[in-house]
C-alpha positions as CSV (number, residue, x, y, z in Angstrom):
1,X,106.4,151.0,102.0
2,X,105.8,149.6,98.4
3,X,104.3,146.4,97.7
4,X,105.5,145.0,94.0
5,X,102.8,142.7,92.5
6,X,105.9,140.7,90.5
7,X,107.4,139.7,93.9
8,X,104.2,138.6,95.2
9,X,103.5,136.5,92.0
10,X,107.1,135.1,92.3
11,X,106.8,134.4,96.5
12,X,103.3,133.0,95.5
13,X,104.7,130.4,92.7
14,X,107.2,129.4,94.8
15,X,105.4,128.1,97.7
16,X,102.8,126.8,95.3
17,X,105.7,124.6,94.0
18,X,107.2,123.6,97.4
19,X,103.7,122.4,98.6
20,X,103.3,120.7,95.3
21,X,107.4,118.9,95.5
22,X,106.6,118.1,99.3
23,X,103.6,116.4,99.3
24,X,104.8,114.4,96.1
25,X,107.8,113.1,98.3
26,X,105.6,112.1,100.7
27,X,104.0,109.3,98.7
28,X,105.8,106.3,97.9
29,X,103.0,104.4,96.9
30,X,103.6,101.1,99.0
31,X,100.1,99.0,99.7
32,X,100.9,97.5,103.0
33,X,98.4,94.4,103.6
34,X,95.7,94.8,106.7
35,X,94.3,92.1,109.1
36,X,90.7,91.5,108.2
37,X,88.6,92.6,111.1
38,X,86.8,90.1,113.1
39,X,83.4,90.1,111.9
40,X,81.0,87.5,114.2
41,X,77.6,88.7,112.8
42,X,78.6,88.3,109.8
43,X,76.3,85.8,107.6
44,X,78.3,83.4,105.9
45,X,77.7,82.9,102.1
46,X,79.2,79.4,101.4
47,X,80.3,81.2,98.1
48,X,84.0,79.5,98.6
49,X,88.1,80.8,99.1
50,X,90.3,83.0,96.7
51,X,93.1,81.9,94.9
52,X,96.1,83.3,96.3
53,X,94.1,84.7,99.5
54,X,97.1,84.8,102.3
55,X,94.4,84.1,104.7
């Protein structure tokens, strides 16, 4: 049984690709806000709110 090297190469590029085409799908790039965790030792600073802050 012969093994070419140019089918190799090509079976090798084309996974490459696919990885490469899948995982680029998979990001849609959407920043979905998060609850800010409750922090009760926290030491307050006094230092004031954010503008636009949706609490």
């Amino acid at each position: 049984m012969t093994f070419s090297f140019n089918i190799f190469a090509k079976s090798s590029i084309y996974a490459i690709l696919f990885v490469c085409a899948a995982s680029g799908m998979a990001q849609d790039g959407t920043i979905y806000p998060l609850e800010a965790p409750a922090e009760p030792r926290a030491i307050p600073l006094g230092t004031g709110g954010v503008e636009d802050q949706l609490s």
